[in-house]
C-alpha positions, 0 to 999 in steps of 0.5 A, a space after each residue: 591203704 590200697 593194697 592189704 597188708 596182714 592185719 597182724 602185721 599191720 598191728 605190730 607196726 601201728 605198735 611199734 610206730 617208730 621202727 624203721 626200716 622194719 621187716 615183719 614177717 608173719 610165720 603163719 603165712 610161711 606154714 601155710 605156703 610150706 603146706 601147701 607146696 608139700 601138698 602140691 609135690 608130695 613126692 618131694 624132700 622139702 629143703 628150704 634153701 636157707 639164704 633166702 632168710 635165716 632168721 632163727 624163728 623161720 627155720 625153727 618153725 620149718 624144722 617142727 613142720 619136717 622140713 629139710 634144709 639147703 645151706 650154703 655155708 657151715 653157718 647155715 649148717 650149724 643154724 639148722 642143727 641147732 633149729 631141730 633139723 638132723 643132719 640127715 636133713 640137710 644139703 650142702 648145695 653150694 658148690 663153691 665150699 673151702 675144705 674145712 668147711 666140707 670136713 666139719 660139716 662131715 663131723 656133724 654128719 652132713 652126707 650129702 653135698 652138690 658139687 659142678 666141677 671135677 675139682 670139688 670132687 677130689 675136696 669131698 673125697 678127702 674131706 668127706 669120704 662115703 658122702 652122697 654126691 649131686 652134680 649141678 647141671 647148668 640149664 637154660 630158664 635166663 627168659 623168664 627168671 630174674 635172677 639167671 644162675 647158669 653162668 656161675 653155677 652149673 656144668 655140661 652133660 659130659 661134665 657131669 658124667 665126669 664128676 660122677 665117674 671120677 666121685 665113684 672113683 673116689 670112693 663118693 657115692 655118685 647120688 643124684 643130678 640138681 639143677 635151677 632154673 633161676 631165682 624168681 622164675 616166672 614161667 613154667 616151661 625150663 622145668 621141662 627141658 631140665 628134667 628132660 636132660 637129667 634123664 639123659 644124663 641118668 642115661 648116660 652114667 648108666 653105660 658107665 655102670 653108675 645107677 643114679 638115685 635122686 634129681 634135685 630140682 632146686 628153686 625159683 618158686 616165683 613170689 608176687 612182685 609187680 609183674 603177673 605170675 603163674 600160680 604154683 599149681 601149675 609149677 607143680 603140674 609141669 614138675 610132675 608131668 616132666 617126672 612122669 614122662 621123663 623117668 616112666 615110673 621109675 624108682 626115683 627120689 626128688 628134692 627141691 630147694 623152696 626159698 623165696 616162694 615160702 617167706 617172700 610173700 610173708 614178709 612187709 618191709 617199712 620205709 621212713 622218707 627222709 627227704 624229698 627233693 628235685 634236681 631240676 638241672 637233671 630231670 624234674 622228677 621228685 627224688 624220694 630218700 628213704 632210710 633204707 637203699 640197697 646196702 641195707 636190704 634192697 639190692 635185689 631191687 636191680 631186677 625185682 620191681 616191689 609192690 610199695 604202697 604210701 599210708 597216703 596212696 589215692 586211687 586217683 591218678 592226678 593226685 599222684 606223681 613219678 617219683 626216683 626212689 633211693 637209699 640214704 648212703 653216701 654212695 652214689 649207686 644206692 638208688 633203689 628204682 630210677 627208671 622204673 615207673 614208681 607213683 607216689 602221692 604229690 603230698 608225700 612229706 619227710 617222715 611218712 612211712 613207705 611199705 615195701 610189700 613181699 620183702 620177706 626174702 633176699 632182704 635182710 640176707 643182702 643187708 650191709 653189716 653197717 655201711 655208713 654206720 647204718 645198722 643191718 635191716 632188722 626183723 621181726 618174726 610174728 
């Protein structure tokens, strides 16, 4: 193979050869990523954001390290408690919760929930009352990120100076600002001007009597797909140098919300082709079926271009052609890449095994429950 895959990985699959699609995820590399970050932002409350992968091993092992947790439902939540992780530990950080949910996370002595709207606040003040309480402001970062959060999640400044008066109001700590600045961000510059406007907010509520406490500074720690990213250290260098000059010193307690940058690099995904094929009356370029598609883990393949590699891949380019790689459904959208420029080897056959490198985050939480009767992608923890 061209490309390395971890030789303990690499030794789970050649042992269970007929696994397929299989995802290993080497938690030793997750450790060394979670070090390494914490190094990197000392100062900072840790809280990995859960939806990224929820397997029991990943989040039992980032408990025992000290890390906190963002969940996004009473599922994750009962996940982490049940992994080790005390609720003091953990964020509720969606900030779309039913009240039940808010009101039973609450008897498990969560205290600390992310609201974007004034009608959230009013949930959390019968739901959850005393609860520390952080308002998601809506910042820019669409250029370099591949996933834009900012038109469904997020509020204005005036908004969130809203939120805040109305949660004192309530009897709700108003605690802290979050932000995102966009799943798999690829450029360091957004963290400056979302740090900035916190300290313009924390300015704000001031003049309303209201002393913030804490910012969030969320995710989008980059993983390494195809395209060039910068290296976390220089996340960590605009981070703190935005800290520095925005809040002077301060009293000041961060969090962020790692996901992907922890388990996505961790993690190899194995393919089986199942067919290969041409529709000539369409385009002459091999179509490449694989037993996995976007209903059973690849769903983020709309805007994240997989390093995939073939046990048959030449470093020569004449032995190689452009191939359309899709999913096995009966569904006519379940094509994985069609206009991206994926090469294959021109003696790829029915049965060969593709690795989708990086896979360790966003696929097995995409994975249908069983669309077709196909089972839900499956992975392995080693």
């Amino acid at each position: 193979m061209k490309l390395d895959i971890s030789p303990k990985i690499k030794a789970y699959l050649d042992a269970h050869p007929d696994e397929s699609p299989l995802l290993v995820v080497e938690l030793a590399e997750v450790e060394r990523r979670y070090k390494k970050l914490t190094g990197l932002l000392p100062f900072a409350a840790c809280h990995y954001a859960v939806k990224a992968n929820p397997d029991p091993a990943i989040v039992k092992l980032l408990a025992s390290l000290g890390s906190s947790f963002d969940a996004a439902s009473a599922q994750e939540i009962q996940l982490c408690l049940e992994s080790g992780a005390t609720p003091d530990r953990i964020l509720f950080g969606n900030t779309i919760k039913k009240q039940s949910d808010i009101a039973w996370a609450y008897s498990q002595g969560i205290r600390m929930f992310v609201c974007d709207s004034v009608g959230e606040v009013d949930k959390l003040a019968i739901a959850a009352p005393g609860s520390k309480i952080f308002a998601r402001l809506r910042v820019g970062g669409e250029a370099g990120a591949a996933w834009p959060l900012s038109k469904k999640f997020g509020c204005t400044r005036d908004v969130a100076c809203e939120i805040m008066i109305r949660a004192k109001e309530k009897g709700l700590v108003p605690y802290g600002l979050s932000f995102h600045v966009g799943s798999q961000q690829t450029v360091v510059e957004p963290h400056f001007a979302a740090i900035a406007l916190t300290e313009l907010v924390f300015d704000d509520l001031v003049e309303e009597g209201i002393q913030l406490e804490a910012i969030d500074i969320g995710g989008g720690f980059p993983a390494q797909y195809r395209d060039a990213i910068p290296p976390i250290e220089d996340f960590a260098e605009t981070i703190i140098e935005s800290i520095e000059r925005n809040f002077e010193g301060r009293p000041l307690k961060v969090l962020m919300e790692p996901g992907r940058y922890l388990v996505a690099d961790a993690g190899v995904l194995r393919a089986e082709v199942v067919l290969i094929s041409y529709h000539k009356e369409i385009n002459a370029t091999r179509w490449v079926y694989l037993d996995i598609g976007k209903f059973s883990g690849l769903v983020e393949a709309e805007a994240i271009q997989y390093r995939i590699i073939s046990e048959k891949d030449t470093d020569k380019e004449e032995d190689t052609a452009r191939v359309i790689l899709a999913g096995p459904t009966c569904d006519s959208i379940d094509v994985i890449y069609e206009e991206a420029e994926y090469y294959l080897p021109n003696n790829l056959a029915v049965g060969d095994k593709l690795y989708f490198l990086s896979a360790g985050a966003y696929t097995t939480t995409y994975s249908s429950v069983g669309f077709n009767g196909f089972p839900p992608l499956k992975c392995v923890c080693i």
